[in-house]
VOGU-3710 file (C-alpha; in Angstrom, 3 decimals, decimal comma):
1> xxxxxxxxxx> -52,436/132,951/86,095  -49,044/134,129/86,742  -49,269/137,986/87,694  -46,639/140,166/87,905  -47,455/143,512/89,884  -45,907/146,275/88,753  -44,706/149,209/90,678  -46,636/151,912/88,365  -49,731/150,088/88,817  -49,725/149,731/92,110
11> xxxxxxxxxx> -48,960/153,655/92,356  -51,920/154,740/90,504  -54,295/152,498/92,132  -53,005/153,997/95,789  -53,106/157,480/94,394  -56,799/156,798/93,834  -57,776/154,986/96,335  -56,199/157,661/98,574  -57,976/160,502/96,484  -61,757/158,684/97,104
21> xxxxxxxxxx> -60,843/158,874/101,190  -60,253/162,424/100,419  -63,503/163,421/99,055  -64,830/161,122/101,927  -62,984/163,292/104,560  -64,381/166,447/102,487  -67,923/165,691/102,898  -68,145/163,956/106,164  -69,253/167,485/108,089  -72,432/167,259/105,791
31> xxxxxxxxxx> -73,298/164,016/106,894  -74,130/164,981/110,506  -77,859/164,794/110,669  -80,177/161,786/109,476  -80,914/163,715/105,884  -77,586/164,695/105,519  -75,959/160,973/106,280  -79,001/158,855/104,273  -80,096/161,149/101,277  -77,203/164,027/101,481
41> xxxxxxxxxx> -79,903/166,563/102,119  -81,827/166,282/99,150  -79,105/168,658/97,141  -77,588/166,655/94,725  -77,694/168,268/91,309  -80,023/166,158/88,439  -77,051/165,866/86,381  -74,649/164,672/88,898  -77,283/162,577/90,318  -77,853/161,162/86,894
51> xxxxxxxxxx> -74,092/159,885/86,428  -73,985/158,633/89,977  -76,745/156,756/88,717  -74,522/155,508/86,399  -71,306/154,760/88,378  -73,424/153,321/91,204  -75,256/150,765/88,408  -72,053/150,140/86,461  -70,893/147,583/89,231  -68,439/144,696/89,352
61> xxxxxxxxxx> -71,176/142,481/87,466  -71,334/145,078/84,781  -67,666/146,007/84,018  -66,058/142,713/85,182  -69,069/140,129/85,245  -70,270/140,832/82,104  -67,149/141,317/79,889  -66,054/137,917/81,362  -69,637/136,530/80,231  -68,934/137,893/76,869
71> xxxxxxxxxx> -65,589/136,851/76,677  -66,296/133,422/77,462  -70,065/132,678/75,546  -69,863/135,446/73,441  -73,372/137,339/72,216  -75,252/135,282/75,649  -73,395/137,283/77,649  -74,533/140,625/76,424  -77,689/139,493/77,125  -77,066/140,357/80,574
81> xxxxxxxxxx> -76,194/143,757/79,320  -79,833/143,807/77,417  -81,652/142,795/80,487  -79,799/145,375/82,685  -80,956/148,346/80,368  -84,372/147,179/79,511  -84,961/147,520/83,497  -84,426/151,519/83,539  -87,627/151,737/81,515  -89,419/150,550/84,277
91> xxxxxxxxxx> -87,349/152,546/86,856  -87,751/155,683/84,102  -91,948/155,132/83,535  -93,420/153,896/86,272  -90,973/154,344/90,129  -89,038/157,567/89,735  -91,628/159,790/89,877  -93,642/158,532/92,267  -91,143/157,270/94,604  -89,673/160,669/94,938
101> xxxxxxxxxx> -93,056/162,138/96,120  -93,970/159,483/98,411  -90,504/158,587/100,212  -88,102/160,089/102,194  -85,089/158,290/103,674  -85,942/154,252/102,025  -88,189/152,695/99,619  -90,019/150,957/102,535  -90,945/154,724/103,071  -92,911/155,300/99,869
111> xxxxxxxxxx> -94,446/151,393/100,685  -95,582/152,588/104,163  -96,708/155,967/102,843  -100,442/155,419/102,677  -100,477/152,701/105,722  -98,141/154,041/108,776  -97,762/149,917/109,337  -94,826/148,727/111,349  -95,118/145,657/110,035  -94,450/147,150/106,278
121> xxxxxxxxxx> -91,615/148,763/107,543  -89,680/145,764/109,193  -91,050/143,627/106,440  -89,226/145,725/103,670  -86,415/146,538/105,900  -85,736/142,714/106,344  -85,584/142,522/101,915  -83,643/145,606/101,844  -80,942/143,541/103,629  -81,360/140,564/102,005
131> xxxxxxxxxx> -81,288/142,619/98,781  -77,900/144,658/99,683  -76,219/141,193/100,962  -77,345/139,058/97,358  -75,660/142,207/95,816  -72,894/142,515/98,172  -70,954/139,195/97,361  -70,481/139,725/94,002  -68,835/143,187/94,302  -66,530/141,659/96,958
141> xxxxxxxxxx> -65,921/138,691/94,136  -64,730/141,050/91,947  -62,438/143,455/94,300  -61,182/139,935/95,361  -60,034/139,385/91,668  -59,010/142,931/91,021  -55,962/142,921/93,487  -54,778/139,458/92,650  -53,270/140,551/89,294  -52,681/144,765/90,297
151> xxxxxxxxxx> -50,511/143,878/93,506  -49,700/140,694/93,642  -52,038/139,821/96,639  -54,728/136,469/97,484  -58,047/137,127/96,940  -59,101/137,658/100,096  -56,586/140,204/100,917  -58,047/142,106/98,156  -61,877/141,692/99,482  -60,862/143,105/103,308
161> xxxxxxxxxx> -59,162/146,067/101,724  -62,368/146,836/99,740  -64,594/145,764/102,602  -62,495/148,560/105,157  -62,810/151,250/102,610  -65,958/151,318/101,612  -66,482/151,039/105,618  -64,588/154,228/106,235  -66,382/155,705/103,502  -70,081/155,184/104,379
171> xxxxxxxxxx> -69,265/155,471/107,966  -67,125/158,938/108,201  -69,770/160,608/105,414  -72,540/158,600/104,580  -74,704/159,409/100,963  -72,621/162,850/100,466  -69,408/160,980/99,761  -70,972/158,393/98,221  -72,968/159,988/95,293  -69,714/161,992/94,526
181> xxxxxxxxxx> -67,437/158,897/94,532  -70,114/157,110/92,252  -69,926/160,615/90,383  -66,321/159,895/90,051  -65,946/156,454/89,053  -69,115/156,323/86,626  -67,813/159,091/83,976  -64,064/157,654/84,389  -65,433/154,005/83,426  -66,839/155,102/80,433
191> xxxxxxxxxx> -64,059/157,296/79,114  -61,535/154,872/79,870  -63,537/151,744/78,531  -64,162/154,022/75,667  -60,326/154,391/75,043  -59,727/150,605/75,781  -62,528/150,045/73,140  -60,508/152,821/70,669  -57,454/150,630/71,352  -58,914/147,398/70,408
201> xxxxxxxxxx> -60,649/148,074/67,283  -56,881/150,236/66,634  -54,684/146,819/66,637  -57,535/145,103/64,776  -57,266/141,389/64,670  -54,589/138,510/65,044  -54,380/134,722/64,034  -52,637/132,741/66,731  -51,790/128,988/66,634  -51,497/126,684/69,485
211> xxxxxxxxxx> -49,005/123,718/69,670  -50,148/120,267/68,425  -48,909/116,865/68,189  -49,575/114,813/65,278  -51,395/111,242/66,049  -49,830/107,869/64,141  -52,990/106,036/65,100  -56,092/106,428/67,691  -57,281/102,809/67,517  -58,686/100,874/70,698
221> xxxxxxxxxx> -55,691/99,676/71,758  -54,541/103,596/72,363  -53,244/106,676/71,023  -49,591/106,096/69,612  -47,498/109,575/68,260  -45,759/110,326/64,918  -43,030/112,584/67,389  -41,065/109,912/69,152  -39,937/112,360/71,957  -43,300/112,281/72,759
231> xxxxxxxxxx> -44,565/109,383/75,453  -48,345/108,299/76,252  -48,876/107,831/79,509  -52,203/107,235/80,323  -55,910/107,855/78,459  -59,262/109,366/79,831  -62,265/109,802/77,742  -64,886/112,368/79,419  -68,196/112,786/77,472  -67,682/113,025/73,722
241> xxxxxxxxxx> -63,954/113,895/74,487  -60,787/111,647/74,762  -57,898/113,439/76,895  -53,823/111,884/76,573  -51,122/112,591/79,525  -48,063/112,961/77,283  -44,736/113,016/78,735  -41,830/114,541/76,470  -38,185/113,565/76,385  -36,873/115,754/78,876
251> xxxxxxxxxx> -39,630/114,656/81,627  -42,416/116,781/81,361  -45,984/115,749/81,714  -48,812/117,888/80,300  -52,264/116,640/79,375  -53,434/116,992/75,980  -57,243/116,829/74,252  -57,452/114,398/71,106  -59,279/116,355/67,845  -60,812/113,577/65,916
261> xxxxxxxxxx> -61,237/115,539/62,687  -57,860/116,907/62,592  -56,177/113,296/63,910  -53,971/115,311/66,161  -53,553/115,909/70,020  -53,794/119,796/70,912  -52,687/121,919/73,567  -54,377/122,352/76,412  -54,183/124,128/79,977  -54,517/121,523/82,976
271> xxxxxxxxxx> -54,236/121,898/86,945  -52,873/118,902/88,813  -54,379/118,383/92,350  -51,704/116,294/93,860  -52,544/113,731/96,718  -49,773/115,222/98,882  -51,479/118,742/98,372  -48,935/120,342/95,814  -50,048/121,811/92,382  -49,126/121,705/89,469
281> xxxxxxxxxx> -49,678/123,824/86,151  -48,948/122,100/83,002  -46,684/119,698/84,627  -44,855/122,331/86,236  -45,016/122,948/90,121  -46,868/125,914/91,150  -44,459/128,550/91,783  -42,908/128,146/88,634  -45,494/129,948/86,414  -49,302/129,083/86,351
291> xxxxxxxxxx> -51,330/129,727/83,000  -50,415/131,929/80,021  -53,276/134,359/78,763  -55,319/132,564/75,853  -58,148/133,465/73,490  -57,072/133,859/69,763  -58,782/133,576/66,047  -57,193/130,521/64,328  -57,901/131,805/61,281  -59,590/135,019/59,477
301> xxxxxxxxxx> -62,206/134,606/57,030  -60,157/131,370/56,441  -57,108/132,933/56,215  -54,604/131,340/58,872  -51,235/133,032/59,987  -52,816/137,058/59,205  -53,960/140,056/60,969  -56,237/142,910/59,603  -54,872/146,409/60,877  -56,911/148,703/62,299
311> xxxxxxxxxx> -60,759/147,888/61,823  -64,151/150,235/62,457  -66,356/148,994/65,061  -69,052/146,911/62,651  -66,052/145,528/60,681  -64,854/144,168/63,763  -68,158/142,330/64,444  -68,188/141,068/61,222  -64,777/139,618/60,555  -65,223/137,460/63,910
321> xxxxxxxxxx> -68,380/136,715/62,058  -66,454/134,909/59,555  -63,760/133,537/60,852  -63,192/130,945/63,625  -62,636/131,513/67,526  -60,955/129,406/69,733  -63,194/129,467/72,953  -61,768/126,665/75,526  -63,965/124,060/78,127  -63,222/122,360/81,189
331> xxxxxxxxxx> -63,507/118,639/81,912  -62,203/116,916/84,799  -60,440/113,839/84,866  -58,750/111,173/87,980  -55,083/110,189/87,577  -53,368/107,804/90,223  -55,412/109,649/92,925  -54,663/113,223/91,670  -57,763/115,250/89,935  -56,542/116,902/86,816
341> xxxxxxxxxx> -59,003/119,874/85,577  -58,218/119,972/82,235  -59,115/123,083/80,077  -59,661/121,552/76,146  -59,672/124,174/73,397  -63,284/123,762/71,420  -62,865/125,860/67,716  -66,164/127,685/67,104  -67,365/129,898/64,070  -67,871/133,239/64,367
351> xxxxxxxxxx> -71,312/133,160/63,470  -72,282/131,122/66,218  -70,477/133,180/68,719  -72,307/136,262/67,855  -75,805/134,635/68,040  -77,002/133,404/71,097  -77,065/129,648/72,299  -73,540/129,022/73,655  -74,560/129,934/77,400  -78,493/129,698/77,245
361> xxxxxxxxxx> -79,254/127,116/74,397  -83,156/126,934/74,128  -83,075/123,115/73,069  -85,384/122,364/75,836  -88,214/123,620/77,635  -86,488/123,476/81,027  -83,803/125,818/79,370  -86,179/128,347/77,683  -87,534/128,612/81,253  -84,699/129,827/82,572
371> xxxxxxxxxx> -83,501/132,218/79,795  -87,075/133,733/80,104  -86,944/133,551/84,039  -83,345/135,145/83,922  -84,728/138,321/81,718  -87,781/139,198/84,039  -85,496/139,142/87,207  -82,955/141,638/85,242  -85,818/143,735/83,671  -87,836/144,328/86,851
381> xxxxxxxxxx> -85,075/143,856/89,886  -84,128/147,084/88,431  -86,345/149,030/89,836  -86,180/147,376/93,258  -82,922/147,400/93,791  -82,692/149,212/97,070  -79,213/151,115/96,713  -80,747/152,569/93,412  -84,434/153,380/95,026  -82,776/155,420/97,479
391> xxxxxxxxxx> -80,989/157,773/95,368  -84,006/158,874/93,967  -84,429/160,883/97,561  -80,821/162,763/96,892  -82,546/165,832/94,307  -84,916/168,265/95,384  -88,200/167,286/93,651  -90,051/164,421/91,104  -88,977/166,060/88,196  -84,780/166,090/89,182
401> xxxxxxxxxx> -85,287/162,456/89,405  -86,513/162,089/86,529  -84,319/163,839/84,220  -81,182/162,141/86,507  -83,024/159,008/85,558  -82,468/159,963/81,651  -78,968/160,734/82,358  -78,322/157,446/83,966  -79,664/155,448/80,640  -78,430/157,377/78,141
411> xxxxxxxxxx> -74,714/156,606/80,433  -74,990/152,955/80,864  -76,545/152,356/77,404  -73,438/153,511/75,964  -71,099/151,473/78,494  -73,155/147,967/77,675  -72,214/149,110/73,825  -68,403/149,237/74,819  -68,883/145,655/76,930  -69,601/144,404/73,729
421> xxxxxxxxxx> -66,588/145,087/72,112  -64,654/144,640/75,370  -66,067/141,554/75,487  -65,101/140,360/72,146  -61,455/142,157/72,333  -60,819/139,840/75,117  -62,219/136,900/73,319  -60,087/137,417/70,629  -57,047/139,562/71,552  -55,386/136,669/74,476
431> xxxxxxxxxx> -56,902/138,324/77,347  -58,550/135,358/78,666  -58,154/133,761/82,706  -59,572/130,284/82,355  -59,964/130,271/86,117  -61,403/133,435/86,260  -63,872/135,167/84,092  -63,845/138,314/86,015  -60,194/139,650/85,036  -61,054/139,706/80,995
441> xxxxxxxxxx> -61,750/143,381/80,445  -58,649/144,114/83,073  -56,259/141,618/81,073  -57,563/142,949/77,971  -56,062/146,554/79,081  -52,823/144,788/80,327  -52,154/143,774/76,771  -52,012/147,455/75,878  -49,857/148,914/78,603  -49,154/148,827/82,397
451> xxxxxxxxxx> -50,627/152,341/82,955  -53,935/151,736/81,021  -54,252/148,733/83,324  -53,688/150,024/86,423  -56,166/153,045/85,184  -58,825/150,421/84,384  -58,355/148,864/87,197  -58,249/151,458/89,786  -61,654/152,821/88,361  -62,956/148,906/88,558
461> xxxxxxxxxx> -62,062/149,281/92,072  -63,549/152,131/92,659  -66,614/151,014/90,690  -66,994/148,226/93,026  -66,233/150,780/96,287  -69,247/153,166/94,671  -71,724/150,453/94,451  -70,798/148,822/97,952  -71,035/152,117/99,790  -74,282/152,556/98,155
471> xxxxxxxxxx> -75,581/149,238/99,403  -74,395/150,150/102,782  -76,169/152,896/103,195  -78,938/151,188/101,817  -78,573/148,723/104,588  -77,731/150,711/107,197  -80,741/153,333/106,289  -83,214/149,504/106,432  -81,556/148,644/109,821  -82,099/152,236/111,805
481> xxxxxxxxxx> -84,924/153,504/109,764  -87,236/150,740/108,883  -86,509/147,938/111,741  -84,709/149,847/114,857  -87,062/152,944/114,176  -90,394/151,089/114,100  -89,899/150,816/117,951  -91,803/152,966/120,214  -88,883/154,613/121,226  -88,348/158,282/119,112
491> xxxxxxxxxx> -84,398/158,357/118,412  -82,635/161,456/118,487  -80,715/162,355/114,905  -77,935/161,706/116,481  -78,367/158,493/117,552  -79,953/157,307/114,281  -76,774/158,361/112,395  -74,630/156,419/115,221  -77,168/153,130/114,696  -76,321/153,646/110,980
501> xxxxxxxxxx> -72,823/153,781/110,949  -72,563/150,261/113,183  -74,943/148,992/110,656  -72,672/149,448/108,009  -70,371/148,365/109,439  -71,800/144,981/110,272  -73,504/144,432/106,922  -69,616/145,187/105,366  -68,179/142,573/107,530  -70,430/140,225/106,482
511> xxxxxxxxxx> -70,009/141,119/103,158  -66,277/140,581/103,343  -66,747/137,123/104,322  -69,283/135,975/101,885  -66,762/137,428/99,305  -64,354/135,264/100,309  -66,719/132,090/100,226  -67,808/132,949/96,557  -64,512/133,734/95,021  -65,266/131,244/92,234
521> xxxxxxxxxx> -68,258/132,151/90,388  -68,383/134,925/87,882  -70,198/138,137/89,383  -72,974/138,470/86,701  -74,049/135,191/87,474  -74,407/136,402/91,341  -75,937/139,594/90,611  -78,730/137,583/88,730  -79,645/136,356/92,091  -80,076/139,803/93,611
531> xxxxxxxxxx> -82,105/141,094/90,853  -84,440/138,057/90,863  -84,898/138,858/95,173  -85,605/141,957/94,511  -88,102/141,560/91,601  -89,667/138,780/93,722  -89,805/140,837/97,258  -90,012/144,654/96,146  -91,457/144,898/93,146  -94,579/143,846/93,056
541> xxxxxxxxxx> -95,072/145,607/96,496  -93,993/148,826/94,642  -96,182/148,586/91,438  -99,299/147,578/93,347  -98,998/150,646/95,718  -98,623/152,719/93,506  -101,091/151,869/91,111  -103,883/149,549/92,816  -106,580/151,131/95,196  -107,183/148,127/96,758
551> xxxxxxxxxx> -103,924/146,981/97,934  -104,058/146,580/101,490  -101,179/147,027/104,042  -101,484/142,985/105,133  -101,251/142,497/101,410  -98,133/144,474/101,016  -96,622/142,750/103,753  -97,525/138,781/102,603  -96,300/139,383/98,959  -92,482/140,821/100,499
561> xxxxxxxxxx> -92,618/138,027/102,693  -93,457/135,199/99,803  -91,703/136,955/97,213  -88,414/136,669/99,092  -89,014/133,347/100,824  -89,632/132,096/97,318  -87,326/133,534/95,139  -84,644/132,575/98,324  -85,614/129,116/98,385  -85,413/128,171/94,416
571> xxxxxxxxxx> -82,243/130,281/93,997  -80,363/127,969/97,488  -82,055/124,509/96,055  -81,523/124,976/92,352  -78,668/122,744/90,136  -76,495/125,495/89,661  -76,472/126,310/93,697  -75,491/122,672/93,966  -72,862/122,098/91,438  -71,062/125,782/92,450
581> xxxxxxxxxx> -71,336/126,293/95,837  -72,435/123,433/97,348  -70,059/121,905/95,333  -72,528/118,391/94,767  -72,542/117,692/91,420  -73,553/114,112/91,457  -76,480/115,095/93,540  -79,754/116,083/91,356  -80,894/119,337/92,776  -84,789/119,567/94,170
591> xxxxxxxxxx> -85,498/122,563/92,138  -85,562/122,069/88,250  -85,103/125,792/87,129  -81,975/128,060/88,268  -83,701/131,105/87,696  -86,828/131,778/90,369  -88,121/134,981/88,931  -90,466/132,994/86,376  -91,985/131,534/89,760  -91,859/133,885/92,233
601> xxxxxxxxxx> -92,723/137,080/90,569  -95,959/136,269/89,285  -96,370/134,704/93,193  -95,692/137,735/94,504  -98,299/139,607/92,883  -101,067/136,760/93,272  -100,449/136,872/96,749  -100,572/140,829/97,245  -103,880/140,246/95,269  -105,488/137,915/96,910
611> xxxxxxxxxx> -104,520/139,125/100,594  -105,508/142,476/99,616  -108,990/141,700/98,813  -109,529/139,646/101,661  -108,108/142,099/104,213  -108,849/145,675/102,351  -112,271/146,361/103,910  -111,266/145,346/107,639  -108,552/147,820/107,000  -110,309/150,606/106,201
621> xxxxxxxxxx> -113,136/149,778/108,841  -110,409/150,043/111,522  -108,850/152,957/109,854  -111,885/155,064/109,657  -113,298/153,865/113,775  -109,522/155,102/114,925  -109,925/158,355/113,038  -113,416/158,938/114,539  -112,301/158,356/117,654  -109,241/160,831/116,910
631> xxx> -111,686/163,428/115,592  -113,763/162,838/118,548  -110,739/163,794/121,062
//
């Protein structure tokens, strides 16, 4: 895309970026001592706590990943949104509670509770990191993609500047500034996304049309055109596709996709990898304009060339129903040397768009796998997510977290209502990035007005600096607490707090480059892999603590351990892995399924069983003989 930064936008996005190292300057004198820095002294309010909640949830993958997903494969991609919820009923029923009573600074506390093992501690101090890191990348994805279109600047410039912020933040103030910035951004994203949502249902719905040329004949020999200022050039045919580089009177040369049932070649979007290392877009060299915005209804309710007015939010839903979208796919073709990715518009009816298939088709049993393995990571890496476990230890007693816990769901299961429509708007309303998912809800608001995108924006920023300051204090608090602080060696508070702040500071550098490594890959589809870790490595731990007598301390430990090995190992051999980061895909990956939660959940737990009743009585036996001999001193 060609962005043009405007000088408003980039105004209000300073203004608030400058206003969030305020409130971090305001609370870093609260933030001195290890309660103060890790849990902000246990004084956050429930209700406060409860949008936090919210704002610290609502991530990149939820405002950005997710309205992307949407945008592109329609009702799949609010199954992410589904998942995402469904998980607070575990967090609400069975870990707030508890957790509160049992922990005090990390979850690996309320783990370690009934054991006092070291090993415990570095065990879930060592997933805590892994955790925050899986998480990490895709926030730094999305700030990445943020700035790109806001000021004008590369995507990596965009993931440092989040990466030193969030830095400053957690290290000048720690939790305090945190929970307040989260406080901030959480109730902003849904009143904004709210009034984006307003907007979008407002204009209603357009037709667009997209240019074509008509075909004199497609026979073997070659495609030949009615429009004599119209050239073919050369022919690729890529699957069930057959792609035409056309070159027009005046000297262009674009790349267009043949449409068998309408006998006519149609527009398409296309990026020329020359062999001398110069791009092209369209034909065009690269610093003359990249892609236009597309995503448009051809027709409504067969009606071509009309728009509706304002519509009410189930009208909406239903006229896309009935009428037909024009969602676009990528193939990728070789021309003289030069690779041509060439995105091919591919008409689809409403009523398939709003019923799930396009993203997750069930057709086969590997596939159903996956969809199912997908849904238990989001449902139970909910509750596991470290930089959500900890903020249950920011209100005063069980029953603050669990009315904050209320607050949060009734919050975000009103935003993953608005990513629906946000979702759709974009789908619909020419708000689409082809190479890049992640900018559809802030595109979407850049069709309304400048200032309502550099509002959406600057609160998607933010969203990303709430959740990445929570995830470095999560790390940081795992680093000092869990692996430095199982030592021998007492630390004074003072020291801890100093540990912590290099921490985060080392976990955000890394961070920053990992962002930059995984700039291509939409940020739900990363977050999936931090939920599934965490479902895999925490979970199970946490449930089985909580609720099984028997569970034994060398239990606890093993199931972290293969939890996390597993989950690690399917996620970094799987096809996907491959084809999008390793970048292989002619090589067959090792590991059938994408997804490891199906796997390594249920692993998990077997091992945590079966440990645990082989190690339970020795336990106790050498609990009890070291008490004696206490008692007996």
């Amino acid at each position: 895309m060609n962005y043009q930064p405007s000088i408003w936008a980039i105004i209000i996005f300073f203004s608030f970026v400058a206003f969030v190292l305020l409130i971090s300057r305001y609370f870093a004198k609260r933030s001195q001592s290890t309660k103060g820095f890790y849990t902000a002294g246990g004084s956050i309010p429930w209700v406060v706590n409860g949008i936090a909640f919210a704002g610290d949830y609502l991530s990149a993958a939820s405002f950005l990943g997710i309205c992307g997903m949407i945008a592109f494969y329609g009702f799949d991609g609010f199954l992410y949104s589904i998942g995402y919820l469904a998980g607070w009923m575990v967090a609400l029923f069975v870990v707030a509670e508890p957790l509160k009573r049992m922990g005090k600074y990390t979850f690996a506390d309320a783990l370690d509770s009934k054991f006092k093992s070291k090993g415990i501690k570095i065990a879930a101090g060592i997933s805590t990191l892994i955790v925050s890191v899986f998480y990490l990348i895709p926030q730094m994805v999305g700030a990445g993609s943020l700035v790109t279109p806001l000021l004008g600047w590369p995507h990596w410039l965009g993931v440092i500047l989040v990466g030193a912020v969030v830095i400053i933040i957690v290290a000048t103030a720690g939790m305090a500034s945190t929970t307040y910035v989260q406080f901030l951004k959480g109730a902003l994203l849904i009143i904004f996304s709210f009034i984006l949502v307003f907007l979008v249902l407002n204009k209603g719905l357009i037709t667009d049309e997209y240019d074509t040329l008509e075909v004199d004949s497609a026979a073997a020999d070659g495609i030949s055109l009615v429009d004599t200022n119209y050239t073919v050039e050369n022919e690729w045919t890529v699957g069930d596709h057959l792609f035409a580089a056309v070159r027009s009177a005046d000297g262009d040369r674009t790349v267009w996709a043949y449409n068998a049932d309408k006998g006519i070649l149609e527009e398409t979007l296309s990026i020329t990898n020359k062999s001398d290392g110069s791009v092209l877009y369209n034909g065009a060299p690269e610093e003359e304009g990249k892609f236009h915005q597309v995503g448009n209804l051809t027709d409504i309710r067969g009606v071509p060339n009309t728009e509706t007015g304002a519509v009410g939010p189930f009208e909406f839903l239903g006229i896309i129903k009935e009428s037909t979208v024009v969602r676009w796919d990528k193939a990728i073709v070789m021309d003289d040397g030069d690779k041509i990715t060439v995105y091919y518009q591919r008409p689809t009816s409403g009523k398939e768009v709003l019923q799930p298939g396009l993203k997750f088709p069930l057709d086969t049993t590997k596939n159903k796998l996956n969809f199912i393995s997908l849904m238990l990571a989001l449902f139970f890496g909910t509750a596991a997510l470290p930089h959500i476990l900890i903020r249950y230890y920011t209100v005063k007693n069980p029953a603050a977290a669990r009315k904050s816990t209320i607050v949060a769901i009734v919050g975000i299961g009103f935003f993953y209502i608005l990513t629906l429509f946000l979702g759709f708007g974009s789908m619909v309303g020419g708000a689409l990035d082809l190479t890049n998912s992640n900018m559809s809800a802030p595109l979407l608001a850049n069709n309304f007005s400048v200032a309502i995108f550099a509002i959406i924006s600057a609160i998607a920023f933010a969203t990303v600096l709430g959740t990445v300051s929570g995830l470095l204090v999560a790390s940081s608090g795992a680093v000092v607490h869990d692996l430095v602080g199982s030592g021998k060696k007492k630390m004074s508070e003072k020291m801890e707090v100093g540990i912590g702040k290099i921490a985060a500071i080392g976990v955000g550098g890394i961070a920053i480059v990992l962002g930059i490594l995984f700039k291509n890959l939409n940020v739900s589809y990363l977050v999936g892999w931090a939920f599934a870790v965490a479902a895999s490595a925490n979970l199970p731990a946490i449930i089985m603590v909580l609720f099984w007598k028997k569970t034994s301390a060398k239990g606890v430990i093993a199931s972290i351990i293969v939890g996390l090995v597993s989950a690690m190992i399917i996620i970094l051999l799987s096809q996907s892995t491959y084809n999008d980061v390793y970048h292989l895909v002619d090589v067959t990956a090792p590991m059938p399924i994408d997804n490891p939660a199906i796997i390594s959940v249920p692993l998990s737990f077997l091992t945590l069983i079966v440990v645990s009743l082989m190690t339970k009585k020795k336990e106790d036996e050498a609990k009890a003989l070291k008490n004696g001999a206490s008692a007996k001193a």
